[in-house]
Backbone as JSON Lines, residues from 0, in Angstrom:
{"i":0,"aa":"X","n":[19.83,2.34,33.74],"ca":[18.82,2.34,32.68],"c":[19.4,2.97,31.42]}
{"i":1,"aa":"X","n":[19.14,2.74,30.63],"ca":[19.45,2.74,28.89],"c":[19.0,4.35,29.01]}
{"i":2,"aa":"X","n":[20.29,5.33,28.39],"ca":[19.23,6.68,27.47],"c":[19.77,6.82,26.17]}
{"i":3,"aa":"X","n":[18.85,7.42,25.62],"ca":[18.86,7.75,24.09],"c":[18.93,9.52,24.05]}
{"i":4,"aa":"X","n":[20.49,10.07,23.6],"ca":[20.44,11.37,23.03],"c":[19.34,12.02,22.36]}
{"i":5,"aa":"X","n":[18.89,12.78,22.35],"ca":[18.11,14.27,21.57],"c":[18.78,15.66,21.36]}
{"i":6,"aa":"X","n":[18.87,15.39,20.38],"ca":[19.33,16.75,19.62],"c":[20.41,17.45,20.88]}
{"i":7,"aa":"X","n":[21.21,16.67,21.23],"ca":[22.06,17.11,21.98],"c":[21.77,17.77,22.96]}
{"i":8,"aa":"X","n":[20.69,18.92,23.46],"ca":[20.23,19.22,24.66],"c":[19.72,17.61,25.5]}
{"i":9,"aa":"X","n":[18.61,16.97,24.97],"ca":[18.23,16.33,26.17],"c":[18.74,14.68,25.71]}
{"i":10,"aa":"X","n":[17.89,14.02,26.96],"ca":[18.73,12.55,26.75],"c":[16.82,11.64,27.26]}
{"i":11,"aa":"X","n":[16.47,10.47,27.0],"ca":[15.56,10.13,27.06],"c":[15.81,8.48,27.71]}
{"i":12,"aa":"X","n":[15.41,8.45,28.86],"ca":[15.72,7.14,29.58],"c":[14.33,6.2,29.12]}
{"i":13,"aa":"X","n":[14.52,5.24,28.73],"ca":[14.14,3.95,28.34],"c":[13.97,2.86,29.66]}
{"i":14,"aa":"X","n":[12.3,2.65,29.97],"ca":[12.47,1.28,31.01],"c":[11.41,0.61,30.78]}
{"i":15,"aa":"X","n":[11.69,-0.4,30.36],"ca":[10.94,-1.31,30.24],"c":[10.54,-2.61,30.93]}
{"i":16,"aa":"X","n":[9.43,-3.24,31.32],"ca":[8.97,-4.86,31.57],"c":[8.79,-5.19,30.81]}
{"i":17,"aa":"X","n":[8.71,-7.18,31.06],"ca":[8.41,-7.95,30.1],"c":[6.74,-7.8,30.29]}
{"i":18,"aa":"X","n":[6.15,-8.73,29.08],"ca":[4.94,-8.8,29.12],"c":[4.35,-9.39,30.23]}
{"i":19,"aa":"X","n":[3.22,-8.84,30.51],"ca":[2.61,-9.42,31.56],"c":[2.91,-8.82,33.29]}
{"i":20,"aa":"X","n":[4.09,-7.77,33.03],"ca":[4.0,-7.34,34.29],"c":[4.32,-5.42,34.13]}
{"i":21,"aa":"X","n":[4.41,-4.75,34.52],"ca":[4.39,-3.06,34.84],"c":[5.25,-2.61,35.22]}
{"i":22,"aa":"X","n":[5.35,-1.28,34.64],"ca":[6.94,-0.98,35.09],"c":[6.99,0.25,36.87]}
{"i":23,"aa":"X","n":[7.45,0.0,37.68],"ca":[7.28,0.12,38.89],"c":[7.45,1.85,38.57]}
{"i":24,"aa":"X","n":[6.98,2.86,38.82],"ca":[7.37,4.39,39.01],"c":[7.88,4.32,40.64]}
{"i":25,"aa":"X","n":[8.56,5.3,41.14],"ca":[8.69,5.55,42.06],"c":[8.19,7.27,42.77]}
{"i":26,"aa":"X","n":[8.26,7.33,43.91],"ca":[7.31,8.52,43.92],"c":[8.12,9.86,43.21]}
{"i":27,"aa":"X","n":[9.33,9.79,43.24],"ca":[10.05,11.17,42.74],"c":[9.81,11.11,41.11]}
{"i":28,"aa":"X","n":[9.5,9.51,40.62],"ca":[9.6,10.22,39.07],"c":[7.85,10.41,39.17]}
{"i":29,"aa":"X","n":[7.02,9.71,39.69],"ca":[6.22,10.36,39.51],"c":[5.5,11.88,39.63]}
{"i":30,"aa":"X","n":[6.43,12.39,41.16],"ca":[6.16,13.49,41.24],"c":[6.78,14.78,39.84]}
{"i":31,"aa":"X","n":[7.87,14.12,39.36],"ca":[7.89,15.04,38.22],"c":[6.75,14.59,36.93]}
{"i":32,"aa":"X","n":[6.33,13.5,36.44],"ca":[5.63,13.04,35.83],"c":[4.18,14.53,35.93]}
{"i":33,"aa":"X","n":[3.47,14.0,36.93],"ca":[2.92,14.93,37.55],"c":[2.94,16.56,37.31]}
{"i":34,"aa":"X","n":[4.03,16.9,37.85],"ca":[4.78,18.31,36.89],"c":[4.75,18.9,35.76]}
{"i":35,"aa":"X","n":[5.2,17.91,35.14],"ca":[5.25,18.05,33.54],"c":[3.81,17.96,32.38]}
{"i":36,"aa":"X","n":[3.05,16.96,33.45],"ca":[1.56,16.93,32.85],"c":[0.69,17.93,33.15]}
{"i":37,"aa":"X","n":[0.96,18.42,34.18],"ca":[-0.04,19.92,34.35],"c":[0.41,21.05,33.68]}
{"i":38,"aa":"X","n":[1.82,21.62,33.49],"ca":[2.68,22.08,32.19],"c":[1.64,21.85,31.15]}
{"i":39,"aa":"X","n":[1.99,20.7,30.74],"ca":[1.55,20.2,29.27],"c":[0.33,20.37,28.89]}
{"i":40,"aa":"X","n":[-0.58,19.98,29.95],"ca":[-1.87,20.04,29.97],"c":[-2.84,21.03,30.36]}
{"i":41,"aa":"X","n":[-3.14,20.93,31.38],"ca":[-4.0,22.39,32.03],"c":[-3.51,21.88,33.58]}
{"i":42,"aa":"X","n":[-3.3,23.17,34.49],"ca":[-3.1,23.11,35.63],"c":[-3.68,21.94,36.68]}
{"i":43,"aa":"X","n":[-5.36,22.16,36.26],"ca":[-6.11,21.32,36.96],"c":[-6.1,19.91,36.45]}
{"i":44,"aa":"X","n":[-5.8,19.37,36.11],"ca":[-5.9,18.05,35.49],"c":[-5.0,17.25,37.12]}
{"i":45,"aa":"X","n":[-5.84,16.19,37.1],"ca":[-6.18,15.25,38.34],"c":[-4.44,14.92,38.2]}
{"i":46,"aa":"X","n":[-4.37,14.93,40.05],"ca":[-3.1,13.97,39.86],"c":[-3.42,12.76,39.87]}
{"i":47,"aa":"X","n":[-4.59,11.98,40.09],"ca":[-4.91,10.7,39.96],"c":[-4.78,10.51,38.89]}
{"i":48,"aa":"X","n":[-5.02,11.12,38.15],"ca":[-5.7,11.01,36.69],"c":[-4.68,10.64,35.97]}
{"i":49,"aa":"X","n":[-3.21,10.93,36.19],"ca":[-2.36,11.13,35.66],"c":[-1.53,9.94,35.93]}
{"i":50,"aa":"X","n":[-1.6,9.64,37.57],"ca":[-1.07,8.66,37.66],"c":[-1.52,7.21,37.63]}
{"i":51,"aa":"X","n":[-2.52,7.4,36.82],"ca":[-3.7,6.0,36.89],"c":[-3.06,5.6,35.48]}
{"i":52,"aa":"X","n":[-2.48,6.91,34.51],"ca":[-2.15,6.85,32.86],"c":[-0.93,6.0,33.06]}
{"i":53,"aa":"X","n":[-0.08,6.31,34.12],"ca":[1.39,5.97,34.13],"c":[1.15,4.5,35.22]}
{"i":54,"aa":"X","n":[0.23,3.82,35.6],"ca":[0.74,2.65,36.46],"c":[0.4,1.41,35.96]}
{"i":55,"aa":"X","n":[-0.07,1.48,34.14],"ca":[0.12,-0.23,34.03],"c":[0.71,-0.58,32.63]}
{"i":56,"aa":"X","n":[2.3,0.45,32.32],"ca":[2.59,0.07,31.14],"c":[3.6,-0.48,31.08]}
{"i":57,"aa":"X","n":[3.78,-0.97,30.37],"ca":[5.0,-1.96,29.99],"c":[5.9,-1.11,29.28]}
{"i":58,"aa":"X","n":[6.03,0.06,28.91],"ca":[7.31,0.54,28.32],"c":[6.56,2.29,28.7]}
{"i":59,"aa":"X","n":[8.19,2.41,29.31],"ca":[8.36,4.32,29.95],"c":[9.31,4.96,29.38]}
{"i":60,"aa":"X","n":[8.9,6.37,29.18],"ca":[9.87,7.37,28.51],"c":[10.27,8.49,28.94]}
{"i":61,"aa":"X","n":[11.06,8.39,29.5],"ca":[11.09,10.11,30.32],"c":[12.43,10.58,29.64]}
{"i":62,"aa":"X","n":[12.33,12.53,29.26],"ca":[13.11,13.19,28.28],"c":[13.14,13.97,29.54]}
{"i":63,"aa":"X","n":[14.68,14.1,30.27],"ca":[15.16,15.23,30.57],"c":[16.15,15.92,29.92]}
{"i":64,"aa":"X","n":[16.41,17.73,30.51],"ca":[17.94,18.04,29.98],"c":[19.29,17.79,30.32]}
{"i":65,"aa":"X","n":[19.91,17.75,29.52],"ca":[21.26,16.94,30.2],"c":[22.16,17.56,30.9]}
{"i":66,"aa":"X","n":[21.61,19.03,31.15],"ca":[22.86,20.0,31.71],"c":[22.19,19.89,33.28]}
{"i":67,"aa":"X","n":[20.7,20.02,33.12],"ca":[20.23,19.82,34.88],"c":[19.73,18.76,35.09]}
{"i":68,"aa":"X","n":[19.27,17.95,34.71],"ca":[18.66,16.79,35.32],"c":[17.24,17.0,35.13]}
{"i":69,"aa":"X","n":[16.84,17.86,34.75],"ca":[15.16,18.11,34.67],"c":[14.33,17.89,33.94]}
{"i":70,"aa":"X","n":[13.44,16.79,34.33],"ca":[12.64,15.99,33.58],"c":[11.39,17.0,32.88]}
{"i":71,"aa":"X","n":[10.95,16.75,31.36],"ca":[10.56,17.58,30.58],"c":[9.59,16.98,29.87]}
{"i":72,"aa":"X","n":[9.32,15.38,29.89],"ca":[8.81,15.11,28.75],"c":[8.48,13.42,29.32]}
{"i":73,"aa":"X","n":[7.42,13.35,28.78],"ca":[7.04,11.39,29.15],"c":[6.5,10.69,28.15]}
{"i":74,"aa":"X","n":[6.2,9.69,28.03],"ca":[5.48,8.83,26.88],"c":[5.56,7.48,27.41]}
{"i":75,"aa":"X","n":[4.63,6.34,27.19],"ca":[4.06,5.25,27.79],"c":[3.29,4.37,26.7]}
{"i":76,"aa":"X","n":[3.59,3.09,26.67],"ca":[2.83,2.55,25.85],"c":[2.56,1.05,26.75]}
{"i":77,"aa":"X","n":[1.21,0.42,26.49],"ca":[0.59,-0.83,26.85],"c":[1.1,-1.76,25.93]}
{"i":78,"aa":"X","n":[1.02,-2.81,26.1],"ca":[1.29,-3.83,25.35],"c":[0.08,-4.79,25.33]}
{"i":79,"aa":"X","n":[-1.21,-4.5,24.53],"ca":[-1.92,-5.39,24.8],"c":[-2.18,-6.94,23.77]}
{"i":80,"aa":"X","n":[-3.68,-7.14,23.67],"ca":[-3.29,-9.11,23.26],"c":[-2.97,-8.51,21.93]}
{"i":81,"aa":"X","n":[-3.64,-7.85,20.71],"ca":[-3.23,-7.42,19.74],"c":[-2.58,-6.37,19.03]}
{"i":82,"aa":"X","n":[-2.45,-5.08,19.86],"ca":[-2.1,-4.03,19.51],"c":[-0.82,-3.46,20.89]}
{"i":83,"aa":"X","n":[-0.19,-2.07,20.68],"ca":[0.12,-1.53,20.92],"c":[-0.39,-0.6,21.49]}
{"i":84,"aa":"X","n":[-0.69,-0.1,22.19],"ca":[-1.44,1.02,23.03],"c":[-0.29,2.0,23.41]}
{"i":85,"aa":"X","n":[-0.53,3.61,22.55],"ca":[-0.26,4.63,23.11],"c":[-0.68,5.05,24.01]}
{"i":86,"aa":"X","n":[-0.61,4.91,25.5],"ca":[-1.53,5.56,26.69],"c":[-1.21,7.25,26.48]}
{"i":87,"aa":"X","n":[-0.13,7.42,26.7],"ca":[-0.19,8.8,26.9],"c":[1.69,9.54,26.33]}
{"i":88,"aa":"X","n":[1.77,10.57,26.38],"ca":[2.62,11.04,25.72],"c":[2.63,12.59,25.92]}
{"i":89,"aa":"X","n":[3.54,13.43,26.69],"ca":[3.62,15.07,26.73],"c":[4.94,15.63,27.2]}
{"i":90,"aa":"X","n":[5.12,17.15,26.4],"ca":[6.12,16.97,26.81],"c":[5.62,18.87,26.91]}
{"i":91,"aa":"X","n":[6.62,18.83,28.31],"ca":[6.48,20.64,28.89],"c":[6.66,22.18,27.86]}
{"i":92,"aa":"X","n":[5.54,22.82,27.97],"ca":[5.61,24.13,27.29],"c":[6.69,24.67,26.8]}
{"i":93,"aa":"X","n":[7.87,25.15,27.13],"ca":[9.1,26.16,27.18],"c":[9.93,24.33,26.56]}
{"i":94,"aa":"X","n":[9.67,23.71,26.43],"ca":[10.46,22.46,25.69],"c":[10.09,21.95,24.24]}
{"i":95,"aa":"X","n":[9.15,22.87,24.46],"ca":[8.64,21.94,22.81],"c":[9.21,22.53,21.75]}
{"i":96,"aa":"X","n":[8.85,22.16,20.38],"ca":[9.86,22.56,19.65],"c":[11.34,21.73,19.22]}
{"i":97,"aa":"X","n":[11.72,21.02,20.07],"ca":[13.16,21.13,20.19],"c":[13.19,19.51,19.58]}
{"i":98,"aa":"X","n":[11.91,18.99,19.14],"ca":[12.22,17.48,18.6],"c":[12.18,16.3,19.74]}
{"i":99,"aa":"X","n":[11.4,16.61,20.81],"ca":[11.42,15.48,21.58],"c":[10.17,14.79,21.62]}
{"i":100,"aa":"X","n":[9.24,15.6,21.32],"ca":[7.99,14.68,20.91],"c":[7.81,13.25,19.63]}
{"i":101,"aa":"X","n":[8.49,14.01,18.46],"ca":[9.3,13.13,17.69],"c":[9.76,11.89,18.1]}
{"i":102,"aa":"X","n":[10.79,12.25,18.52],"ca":[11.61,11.44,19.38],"c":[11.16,10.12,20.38]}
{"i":103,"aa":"X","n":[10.1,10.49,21.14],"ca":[9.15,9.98,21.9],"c":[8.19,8.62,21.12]}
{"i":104,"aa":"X","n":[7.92,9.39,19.94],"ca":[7.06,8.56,19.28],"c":[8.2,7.76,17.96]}
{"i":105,"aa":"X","n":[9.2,7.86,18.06],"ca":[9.73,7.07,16.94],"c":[10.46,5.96,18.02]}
{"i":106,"aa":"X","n":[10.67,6.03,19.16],"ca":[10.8,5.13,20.01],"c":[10.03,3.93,20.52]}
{"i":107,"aa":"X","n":[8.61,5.03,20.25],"ca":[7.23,3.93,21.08],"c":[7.48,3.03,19.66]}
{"i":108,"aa":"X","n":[7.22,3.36,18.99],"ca":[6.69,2.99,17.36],"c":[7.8,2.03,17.41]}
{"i":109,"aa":"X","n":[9.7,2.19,17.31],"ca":[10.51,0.97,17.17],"c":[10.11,0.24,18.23]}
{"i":110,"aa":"X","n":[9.7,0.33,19.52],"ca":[9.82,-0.77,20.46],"c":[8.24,-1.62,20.02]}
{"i":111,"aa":"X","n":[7.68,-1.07,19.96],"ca":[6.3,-1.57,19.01],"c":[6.5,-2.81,17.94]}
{"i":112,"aa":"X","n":[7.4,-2.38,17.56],"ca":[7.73,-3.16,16.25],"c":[8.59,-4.4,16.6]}
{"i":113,"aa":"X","n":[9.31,-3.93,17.34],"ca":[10.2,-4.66,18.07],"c":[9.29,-5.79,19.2]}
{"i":114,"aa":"X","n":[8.34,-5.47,19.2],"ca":[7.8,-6.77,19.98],"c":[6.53,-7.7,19.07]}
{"i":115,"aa":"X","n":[6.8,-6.99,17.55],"ca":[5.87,-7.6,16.98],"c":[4.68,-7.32,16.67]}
{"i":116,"aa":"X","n":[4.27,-5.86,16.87],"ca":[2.99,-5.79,16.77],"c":[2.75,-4.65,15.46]}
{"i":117,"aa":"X","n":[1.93,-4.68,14.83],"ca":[1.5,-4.34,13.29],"c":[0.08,-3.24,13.8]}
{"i":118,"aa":"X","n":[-0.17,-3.4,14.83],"ca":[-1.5,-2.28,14.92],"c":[-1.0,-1.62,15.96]}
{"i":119,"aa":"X","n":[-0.95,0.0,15.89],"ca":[-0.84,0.63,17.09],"c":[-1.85,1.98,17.14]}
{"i":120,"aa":"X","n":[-2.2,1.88,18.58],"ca":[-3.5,2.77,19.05],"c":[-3.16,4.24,20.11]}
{"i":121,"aa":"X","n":[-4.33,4.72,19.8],"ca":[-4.27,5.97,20.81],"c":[-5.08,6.64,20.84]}
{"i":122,"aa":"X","n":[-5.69,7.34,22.13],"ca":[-7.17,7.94,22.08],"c":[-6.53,9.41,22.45]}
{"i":123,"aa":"X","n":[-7.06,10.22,21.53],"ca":[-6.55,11.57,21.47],"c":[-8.03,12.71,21.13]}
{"i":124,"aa":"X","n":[-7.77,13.92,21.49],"ca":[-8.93,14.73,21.31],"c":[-7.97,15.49,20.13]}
{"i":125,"aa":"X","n":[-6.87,15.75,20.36],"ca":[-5.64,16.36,19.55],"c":[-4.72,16.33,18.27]}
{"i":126,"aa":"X","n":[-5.42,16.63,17.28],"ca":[-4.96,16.27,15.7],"c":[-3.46,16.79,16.32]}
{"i":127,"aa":"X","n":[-2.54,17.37,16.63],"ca":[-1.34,17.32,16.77],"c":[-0.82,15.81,17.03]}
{"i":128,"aa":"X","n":[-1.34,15.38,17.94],"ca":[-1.5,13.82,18.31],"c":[-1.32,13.05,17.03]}
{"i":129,"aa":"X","n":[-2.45,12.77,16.28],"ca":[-2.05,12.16,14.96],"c":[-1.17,12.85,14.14]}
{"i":130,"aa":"X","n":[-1.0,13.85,13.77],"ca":[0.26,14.53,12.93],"c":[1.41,13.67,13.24]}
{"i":131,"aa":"X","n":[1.55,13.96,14.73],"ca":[2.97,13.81,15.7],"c":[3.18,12.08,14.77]}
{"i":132,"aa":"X","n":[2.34,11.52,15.24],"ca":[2.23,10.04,14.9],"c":[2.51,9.5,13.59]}
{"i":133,"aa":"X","n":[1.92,10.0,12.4],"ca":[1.61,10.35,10.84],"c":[3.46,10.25,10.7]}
{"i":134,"aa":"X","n":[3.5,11.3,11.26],"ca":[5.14,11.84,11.05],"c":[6.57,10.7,11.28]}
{"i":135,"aa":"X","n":[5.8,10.1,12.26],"ca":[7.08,9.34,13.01],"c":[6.62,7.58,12.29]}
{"i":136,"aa":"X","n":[5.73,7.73,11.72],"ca":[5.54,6.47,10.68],"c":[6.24,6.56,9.68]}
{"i":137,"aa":"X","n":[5.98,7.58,8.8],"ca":[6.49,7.9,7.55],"c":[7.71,7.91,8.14]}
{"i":138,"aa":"X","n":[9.03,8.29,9.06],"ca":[10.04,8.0,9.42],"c":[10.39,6.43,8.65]}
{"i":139,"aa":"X","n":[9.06,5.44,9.29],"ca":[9.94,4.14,9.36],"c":[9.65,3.67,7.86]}
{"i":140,"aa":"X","n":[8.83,4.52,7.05],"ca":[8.73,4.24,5.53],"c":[9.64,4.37,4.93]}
{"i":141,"aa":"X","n":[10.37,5.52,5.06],"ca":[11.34,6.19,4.66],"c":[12.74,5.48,5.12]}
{"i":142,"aa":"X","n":[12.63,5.11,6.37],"ca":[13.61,4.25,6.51],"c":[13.58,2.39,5.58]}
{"i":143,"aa":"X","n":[12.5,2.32,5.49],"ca":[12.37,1.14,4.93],"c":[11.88,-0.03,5.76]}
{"i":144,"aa":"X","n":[11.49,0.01,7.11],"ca":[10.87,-1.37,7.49],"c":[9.79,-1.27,7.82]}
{"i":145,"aa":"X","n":[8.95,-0.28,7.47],"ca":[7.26,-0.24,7.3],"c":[6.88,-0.06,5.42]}
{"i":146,"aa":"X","n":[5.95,-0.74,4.76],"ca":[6.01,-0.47,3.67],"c":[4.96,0.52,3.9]}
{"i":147,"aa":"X","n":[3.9,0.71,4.19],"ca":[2.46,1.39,3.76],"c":[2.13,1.23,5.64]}
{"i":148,"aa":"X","n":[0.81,2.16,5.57],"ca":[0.01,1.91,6.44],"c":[-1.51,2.4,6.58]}
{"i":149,"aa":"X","n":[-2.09,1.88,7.4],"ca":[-3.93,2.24,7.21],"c":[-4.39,3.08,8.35]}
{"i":150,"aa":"X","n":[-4.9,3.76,8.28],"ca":[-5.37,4.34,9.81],"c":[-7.01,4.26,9.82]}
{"i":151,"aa":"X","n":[-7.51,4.22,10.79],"ca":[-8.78,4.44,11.15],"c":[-9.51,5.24,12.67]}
{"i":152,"aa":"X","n":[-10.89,5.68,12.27],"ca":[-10.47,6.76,13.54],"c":[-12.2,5.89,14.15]}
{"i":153,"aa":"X","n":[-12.04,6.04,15.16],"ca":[-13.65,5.56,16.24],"c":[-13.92,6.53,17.29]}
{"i":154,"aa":"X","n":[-14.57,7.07,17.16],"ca":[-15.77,8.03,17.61],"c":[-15.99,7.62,19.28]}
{"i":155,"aa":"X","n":[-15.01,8.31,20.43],"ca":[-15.37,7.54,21.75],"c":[-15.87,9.05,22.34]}
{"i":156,"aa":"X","n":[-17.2,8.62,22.76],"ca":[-17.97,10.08,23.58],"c":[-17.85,10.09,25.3]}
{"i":157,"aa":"X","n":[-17.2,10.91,25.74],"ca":[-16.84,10.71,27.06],"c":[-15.92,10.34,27.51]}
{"i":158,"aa":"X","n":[-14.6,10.16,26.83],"ca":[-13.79,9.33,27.59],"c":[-12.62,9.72,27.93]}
{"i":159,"aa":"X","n":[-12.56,10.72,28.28],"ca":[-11.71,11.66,28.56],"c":[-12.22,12.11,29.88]}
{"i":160,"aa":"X","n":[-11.62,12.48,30.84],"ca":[-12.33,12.73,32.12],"c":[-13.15,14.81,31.56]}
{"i":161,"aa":"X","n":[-12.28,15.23,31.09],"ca":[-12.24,16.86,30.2],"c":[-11.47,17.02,29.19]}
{"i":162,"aa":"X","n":[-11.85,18.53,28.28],"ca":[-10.65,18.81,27.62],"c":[-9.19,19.0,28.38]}
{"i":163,"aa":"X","n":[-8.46,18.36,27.99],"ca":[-7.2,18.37,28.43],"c":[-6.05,19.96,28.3]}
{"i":164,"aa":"X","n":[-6.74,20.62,27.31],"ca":[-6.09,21.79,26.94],"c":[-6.76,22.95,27.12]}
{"i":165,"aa":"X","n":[-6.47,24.33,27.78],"ca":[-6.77,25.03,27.82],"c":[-8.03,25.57,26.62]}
{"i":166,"aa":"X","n":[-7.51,25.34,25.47],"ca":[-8.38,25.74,24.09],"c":[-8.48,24.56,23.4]}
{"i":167,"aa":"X","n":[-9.26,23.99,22.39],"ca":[-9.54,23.63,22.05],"c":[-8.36,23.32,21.28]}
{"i":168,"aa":"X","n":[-7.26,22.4,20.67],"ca":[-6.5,22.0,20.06],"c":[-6.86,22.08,18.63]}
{"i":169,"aa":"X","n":[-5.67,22.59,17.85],"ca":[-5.4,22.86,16.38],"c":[-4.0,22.54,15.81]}
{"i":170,"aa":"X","n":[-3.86,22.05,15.16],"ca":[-2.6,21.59,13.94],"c":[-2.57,22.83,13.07]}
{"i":171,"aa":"X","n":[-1.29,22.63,12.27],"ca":[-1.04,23.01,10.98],"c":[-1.65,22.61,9.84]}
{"i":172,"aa":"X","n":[-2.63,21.23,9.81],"ca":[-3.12,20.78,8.61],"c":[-4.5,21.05,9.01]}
{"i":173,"aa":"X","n":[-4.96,21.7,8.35],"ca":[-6.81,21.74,7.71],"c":[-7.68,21.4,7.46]}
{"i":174,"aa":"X","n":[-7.33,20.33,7.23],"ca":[-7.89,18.92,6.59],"c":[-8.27,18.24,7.87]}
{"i":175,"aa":"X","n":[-7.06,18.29,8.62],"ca":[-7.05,17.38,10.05],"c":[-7.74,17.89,11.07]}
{"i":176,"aa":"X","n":[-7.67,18.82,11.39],"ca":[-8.62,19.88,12.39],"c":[-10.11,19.49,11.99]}
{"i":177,"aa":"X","n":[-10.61,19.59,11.2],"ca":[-11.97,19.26,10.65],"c":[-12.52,18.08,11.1]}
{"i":178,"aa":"X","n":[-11.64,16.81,11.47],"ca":[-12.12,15.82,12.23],"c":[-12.73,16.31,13.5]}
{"i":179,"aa":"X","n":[-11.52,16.64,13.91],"ca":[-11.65,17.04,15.26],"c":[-12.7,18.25,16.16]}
{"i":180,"aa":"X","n":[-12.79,18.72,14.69],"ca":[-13.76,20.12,15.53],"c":[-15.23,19.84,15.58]}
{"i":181,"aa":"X","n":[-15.64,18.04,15.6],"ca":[-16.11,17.35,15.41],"c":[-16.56,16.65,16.87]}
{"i":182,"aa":"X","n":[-15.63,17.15,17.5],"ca":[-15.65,16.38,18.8],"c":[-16.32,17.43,20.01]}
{"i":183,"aa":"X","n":[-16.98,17.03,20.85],"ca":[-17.04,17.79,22.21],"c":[-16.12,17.4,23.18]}
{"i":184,"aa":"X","n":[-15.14,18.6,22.74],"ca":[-13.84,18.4,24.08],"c":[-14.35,18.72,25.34]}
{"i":185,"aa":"X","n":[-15.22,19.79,25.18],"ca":[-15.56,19.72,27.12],"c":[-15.86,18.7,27.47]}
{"i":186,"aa":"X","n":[-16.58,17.49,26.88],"ca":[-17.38,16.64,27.5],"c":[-16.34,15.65,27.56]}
{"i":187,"aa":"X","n":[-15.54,15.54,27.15],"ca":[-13.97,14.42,27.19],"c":[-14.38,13.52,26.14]}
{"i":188,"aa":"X","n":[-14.71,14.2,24.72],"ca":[-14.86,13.07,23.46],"c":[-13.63,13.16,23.38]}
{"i":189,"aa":"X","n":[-13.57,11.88,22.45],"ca":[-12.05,12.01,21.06],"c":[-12.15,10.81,20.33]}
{"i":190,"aa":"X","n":[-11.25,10.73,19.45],"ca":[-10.92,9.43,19.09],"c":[-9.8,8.36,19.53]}
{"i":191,"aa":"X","n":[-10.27,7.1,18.76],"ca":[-9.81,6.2,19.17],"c":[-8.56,5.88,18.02]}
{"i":192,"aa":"X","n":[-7.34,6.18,17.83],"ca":[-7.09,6.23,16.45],"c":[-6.03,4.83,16.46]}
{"i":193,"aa":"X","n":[-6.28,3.95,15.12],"ca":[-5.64,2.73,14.42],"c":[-5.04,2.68,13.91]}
{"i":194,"aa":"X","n":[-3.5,3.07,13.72],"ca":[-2.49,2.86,12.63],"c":[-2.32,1.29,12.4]}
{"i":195,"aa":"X","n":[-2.82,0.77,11.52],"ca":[-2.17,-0.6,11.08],"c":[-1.62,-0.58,10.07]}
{"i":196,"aa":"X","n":[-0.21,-0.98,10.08],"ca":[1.02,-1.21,9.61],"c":[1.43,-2.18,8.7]}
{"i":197,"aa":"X","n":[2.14,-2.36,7.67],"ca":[2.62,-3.2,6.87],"c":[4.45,-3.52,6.95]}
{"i":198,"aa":"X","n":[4.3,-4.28,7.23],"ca":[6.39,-4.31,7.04],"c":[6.5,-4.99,5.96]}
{"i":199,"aa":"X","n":[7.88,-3.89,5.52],"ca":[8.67,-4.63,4.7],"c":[8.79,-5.91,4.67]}
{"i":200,"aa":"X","n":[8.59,-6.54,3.51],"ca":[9.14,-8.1,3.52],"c":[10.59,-8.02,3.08]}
């Protein structure tokens, strides 16, 4: 399987299906999958729950370190009839920081693009979530093969099994939090969020 370097500590394996079929986990990566999401998340968070996120996507991301082998970090995207679907995306406590979340999402986002699709989605309770996202767009502006883009946010009540985080999630921007503190995380609100995209001609 294909990996992609990170900042020289870790390395990020790439696996993908074609459309129309899923990419097989096996039980050891799931059992770290698993691992890394209760890390990331809150202890209790379902192992079903987790592995229901990881069994129907068409493109997988797993960030381990390269000195042990120890998987640190995941990300997953759907490929559906019109959009891109971010399912899910985390990466372990004592790892963050180090640019692999980044990383994660400037990957989903090229393979995104790379199959053609101009709208990409994700249901998040977590303005870090959109930041993370915000960030790794403006990447491909800056690089030049996105010109502009639109976002839009939809109001989903319940759909989250819980808050996913110990506390209530906060960013660095002010502006952005204010959506969010908008939401009832106990009850598993969030949004539904729409980046639609423009490419370069």
């Amino acid at each position: 399987m294909p990996s992609i370097e990170c900042n020289g500590k870790y390395e990020i394996i790439k696996q993908k299906s074609a459309w129309g079929k899923s990419i097989d986990i096996d039980k050891s990566e799931l059992k770290d999958a698993i691992r890394v999401a209760k890390n990331a998340f809150t202890n209790n968070t379902s192992d079903r729950w987790i592995a229901r996120l990881l069994a129907t996507n068409n493109l997988l991301l797993s960030a381990c370190r390269k000195d042990t082998k120890t998987a640190v970090g995941f990300a997953a995207s759907e490929y559906q009839t019109d959009e891109c679907h971010f399912v899910t995306a985390f990466v372990a406590k004592p790892d963050r920081g180090n640019g692999i979340y980044y990383m994660l999402n400037k990957l989903r986002i090229s393979d995104g693009l790379g199959e053609g699709f101009s709208v990409f989605t994700v249901t998040t309770q977590n303005p870090n979530v959109e930041r993370g996202l915000l960030r790794a767009i403006n990447y491909f502006i800056d690089q030049g093969s996105i010109s502009s883009y639109s976002l839009t946010r939809e109001l989903k009540r319940r759909t989250l099994p819980r808050m996913l985080t110990p506390d209530v999630p906060k960013c660095p921007d002010q502006n952005l939090n204010e959506h969010y503190l908008s939401l009832n995380h106990k009850k598993g609100d969030a949004f539904k969020l729409a980046f639609s995209v423009e490419r370069r001609r």
